[in-house]
N, C-alpha and C positions, 0 to 999 in steps of 0.2 A: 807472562808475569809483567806488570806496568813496573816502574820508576818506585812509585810509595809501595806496594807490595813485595820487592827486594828490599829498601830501605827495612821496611819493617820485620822482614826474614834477617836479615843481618843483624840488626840488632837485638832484636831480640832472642838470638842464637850468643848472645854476647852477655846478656843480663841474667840478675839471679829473680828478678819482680818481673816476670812475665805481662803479667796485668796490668802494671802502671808505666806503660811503654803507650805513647800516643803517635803517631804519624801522619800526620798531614798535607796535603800538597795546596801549595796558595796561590795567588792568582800575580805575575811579576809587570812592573813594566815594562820589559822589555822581552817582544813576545819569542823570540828566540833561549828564553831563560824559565826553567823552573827551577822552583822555589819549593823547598821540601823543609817542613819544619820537625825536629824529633825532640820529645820531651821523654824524658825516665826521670827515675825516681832520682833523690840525692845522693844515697846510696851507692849507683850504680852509675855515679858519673865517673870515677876513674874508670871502671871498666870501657866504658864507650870513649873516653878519650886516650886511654894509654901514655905510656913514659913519653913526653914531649911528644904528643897530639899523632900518634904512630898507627893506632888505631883507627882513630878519626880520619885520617888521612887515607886510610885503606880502602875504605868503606867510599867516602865521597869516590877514590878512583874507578871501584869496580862499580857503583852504578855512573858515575861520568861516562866509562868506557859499556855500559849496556845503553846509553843513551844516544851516544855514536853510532851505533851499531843499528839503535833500529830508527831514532826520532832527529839524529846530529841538534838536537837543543844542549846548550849547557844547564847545569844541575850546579843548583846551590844549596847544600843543606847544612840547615842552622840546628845545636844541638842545646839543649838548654835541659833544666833537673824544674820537678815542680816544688 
């Protein structure tokens, strides 16, 4: 399982709109660095942020630390609502 296909299990293990969940992975300047973008619905943005960003935080860790594991790139992932 790559970097966006965890992203994408995770959150959307977290959402109640299965289908308006997009993931993405973009191209960074700094080629030690991916860049993951996650869009949900509006809806379902406290769920994916949580009480003082606790969730978000979760989530960037456990794919940060699968990214060590197999690619040692750092992982940025940006979370925005459409």
């Amino acid at each position: 399982m790559n970097l966006v296909e965890l992203t994408e299990f995770l959150i959307k293990s977290l959402v109640v709109n299965n289908e308006e969940v997009s993931v993405k992975e973009f191209e960074s300047d700094d080629e030690n660095t991916i860049l993951i973008q996650v869009l949900v619905s509006q809806d379902d943005m406290g769920r994916i942020i949580g009480k003082g960003g606790k969730i978000a935080n979760a989530v960037r860790t456990l794919v940060q630390a699968n990214s060590y594991m197999k690619e040692n790139k750092k992982v940025k992932i940006n979370i925005d609502s459409f």
